[in-house]
N, C-alpha and C positions, 0 to 999 in steps of 0.2 A: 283547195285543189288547184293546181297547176292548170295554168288556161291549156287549153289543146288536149289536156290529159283525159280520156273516158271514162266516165265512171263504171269501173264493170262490178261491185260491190258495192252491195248494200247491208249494213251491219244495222242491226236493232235491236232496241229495249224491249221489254218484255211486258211487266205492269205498269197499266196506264197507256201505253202504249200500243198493245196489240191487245191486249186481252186487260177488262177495269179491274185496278187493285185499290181500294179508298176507304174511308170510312166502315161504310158498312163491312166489306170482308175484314177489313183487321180485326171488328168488334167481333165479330164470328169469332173468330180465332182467340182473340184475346180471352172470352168466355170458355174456351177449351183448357187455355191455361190456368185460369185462375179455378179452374174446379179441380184440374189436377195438383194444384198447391194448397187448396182448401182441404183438401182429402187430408193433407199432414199435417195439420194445423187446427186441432181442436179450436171450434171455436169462429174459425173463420167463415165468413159468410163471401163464397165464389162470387154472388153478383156486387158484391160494392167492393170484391176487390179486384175484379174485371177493371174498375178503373185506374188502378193504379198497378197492374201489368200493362198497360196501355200507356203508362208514363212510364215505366222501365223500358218497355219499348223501344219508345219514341226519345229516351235518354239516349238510349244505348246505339239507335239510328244514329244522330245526330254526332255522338261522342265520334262514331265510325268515319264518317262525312269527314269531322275535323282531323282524325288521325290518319285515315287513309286506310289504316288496317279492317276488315270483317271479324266480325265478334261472334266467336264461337259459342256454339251449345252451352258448354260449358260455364262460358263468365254468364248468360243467359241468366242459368239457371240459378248460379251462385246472388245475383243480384236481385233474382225474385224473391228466390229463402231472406235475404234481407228485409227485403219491404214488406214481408210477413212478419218481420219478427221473431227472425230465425238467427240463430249463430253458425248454423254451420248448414249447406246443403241435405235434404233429404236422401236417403239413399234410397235409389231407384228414379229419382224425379229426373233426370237427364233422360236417361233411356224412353221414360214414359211422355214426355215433352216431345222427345225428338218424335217419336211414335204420332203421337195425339197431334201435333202440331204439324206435324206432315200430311196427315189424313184431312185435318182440317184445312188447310191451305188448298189442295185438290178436289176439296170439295165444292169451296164455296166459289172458286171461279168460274165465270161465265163463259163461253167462245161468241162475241159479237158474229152477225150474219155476215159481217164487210171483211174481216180479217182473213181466212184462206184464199177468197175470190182476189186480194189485195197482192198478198205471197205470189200468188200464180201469176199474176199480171206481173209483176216487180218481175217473178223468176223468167221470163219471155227473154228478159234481157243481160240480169246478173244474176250472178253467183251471191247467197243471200246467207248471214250469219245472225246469232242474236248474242248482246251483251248482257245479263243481269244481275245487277246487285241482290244476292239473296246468302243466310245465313247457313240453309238447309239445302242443298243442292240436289238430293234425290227426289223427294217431292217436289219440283220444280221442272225436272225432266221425267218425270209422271206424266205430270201436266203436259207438256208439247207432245207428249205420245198421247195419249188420252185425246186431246185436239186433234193430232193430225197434222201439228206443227211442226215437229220432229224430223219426216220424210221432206221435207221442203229448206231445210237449211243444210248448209255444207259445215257449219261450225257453231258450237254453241258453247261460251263459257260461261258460269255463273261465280262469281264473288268469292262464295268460300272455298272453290276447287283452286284458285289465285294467293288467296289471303290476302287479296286486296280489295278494294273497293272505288267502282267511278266517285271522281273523275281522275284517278290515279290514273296512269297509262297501261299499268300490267294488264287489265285485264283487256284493254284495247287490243295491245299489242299480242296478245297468247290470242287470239280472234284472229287476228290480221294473219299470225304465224299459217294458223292452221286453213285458211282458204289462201295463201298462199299470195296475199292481197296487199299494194303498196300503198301509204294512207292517201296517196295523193288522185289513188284510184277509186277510191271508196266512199261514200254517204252516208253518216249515220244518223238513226230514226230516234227520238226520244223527247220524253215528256217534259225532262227535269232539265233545266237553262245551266243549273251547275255542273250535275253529276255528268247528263249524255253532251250537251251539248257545248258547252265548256272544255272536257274531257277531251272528246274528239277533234273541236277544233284545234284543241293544242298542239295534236297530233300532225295535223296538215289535211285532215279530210273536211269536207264540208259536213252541212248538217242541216237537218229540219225537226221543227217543234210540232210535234202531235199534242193538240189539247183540246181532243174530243172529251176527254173525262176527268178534266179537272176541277170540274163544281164537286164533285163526291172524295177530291183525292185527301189522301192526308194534309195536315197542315201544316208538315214540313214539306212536304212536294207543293203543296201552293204557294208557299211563300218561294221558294225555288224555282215557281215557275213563272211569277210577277217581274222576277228581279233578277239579273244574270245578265252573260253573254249573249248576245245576239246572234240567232241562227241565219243561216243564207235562205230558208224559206219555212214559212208556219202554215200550218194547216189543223183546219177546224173539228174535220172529217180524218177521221182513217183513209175512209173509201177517198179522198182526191190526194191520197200520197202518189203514187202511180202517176199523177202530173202532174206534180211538182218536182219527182225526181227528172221527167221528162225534160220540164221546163231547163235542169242543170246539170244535165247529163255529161254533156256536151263542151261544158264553160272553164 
């Protein structure tokens, strides 16, 4: 951020950040897929292949990371049928993926007590947006409606509605467009030292690291969060973002 510049915008991540995405909910989720895959697959036993949609996964996370591009439903599904043991995609499994896996992701998330009280506080002063990387976009803005989060932000893009993914700048940028926000005015919030924080800084905006829930998070967000770019301030708590934005409001 430009010295003298006010921060009147605050842009934030979503999982891990406002609301825990780790371990446990992926395995939730994960367990959704592999019984909808097991279903076409005489033979296949859902719980020990929960673990290896877990590594298609976390393939297919990482492949994204390096390419920049978000990875549709589609290659999803095409690369599960494989580690099945499939030659060609089931028919119907996309649609029932996107269905099951949507349901599942809105389900298993929690709303910590500190997050709306946090929003409110932050919104006293700016105009508040969130960035996130996700594959499924509607079950995603469930979820902030469902929360409550929804009525509190002026902008919200997620990953696949871009076709790109942090720490690419698109989906910064289509964020920044739509609260009408210059980066050199704006703060973004995020778990991940690559994707949010890295991302953002390149942009011109400051940043702070939230790693309230990073003992439970994936082990690509861990390693991501050990190792990276340096934020202008970290915080251990959600609930002390509010003064740390305070702390650099101003600077």
């Amino acid at each position: 951020m430009v010295r003298g510049r006010t921060a009147r915008f605050i842009l934030l991540d979503y999982g891990n950040t406002l609301v825990p995405y780790g371990r446990r909910e992926a395995a939730a989720v994960d367990r959704v897929v592999a019984e909808s895959v097991a279903r076409r697959v005489p033979g296949l036993d859902p719980a020990a292949f929960a673990a290896a949609a877990s590594r298609v996964k976390d393939g297919l996370i990482r492949g994204a990371r390096e390419s920049g591009r978000e990875v549709t439903n589609g290659e999803y599904c095409r690369t599960l049928a494989a580690a099945a043991g499939l030659s060609a995609e089931p028919e119907g499994l996309a649609s029932e993926l996107e269905e099951r896996v949507g349901e599942a992701f809105v389900r298993v998330l929690r709303l910590p007590p500190d997050t709306l009280p946090v929003l409110d506080a932050l919104a006293e002063r700016h105009r508040l947006g969130l960035v996130s990387n996700y594959y499924l976009p509607a079950p995603l803005r469930r979820s902030l409606d469902r929360f409550g989060i929804a009525p509190r932000l002026g902008a919200t893009v997620v990953s696949a509605e871009v076709g790109w993914v942090k720490p690419r700048p698109e989906p910064f940028l289509e964020a920044l467009r739509l609260l009408g926000a210059p980066p050199e005015e704006c703060v973004f919030v995020g778990d991940n030292l690559h994707a949010d924080v890295g991302g953002a800084a390149a942009l011109g905006m400051r940043t702070v690291h939230v790693r309230e829930w990073l003992d439970g998070a994936l082990d690509a967000d861990r390693v991501d969060a050990e190792d990276g770019p340096r934020p202008d301030r970290v915080v251990d708590r959600l609930a002390d973002l509010p003064a740390a934005v305070a702390s650099m409001a101003d600077r």
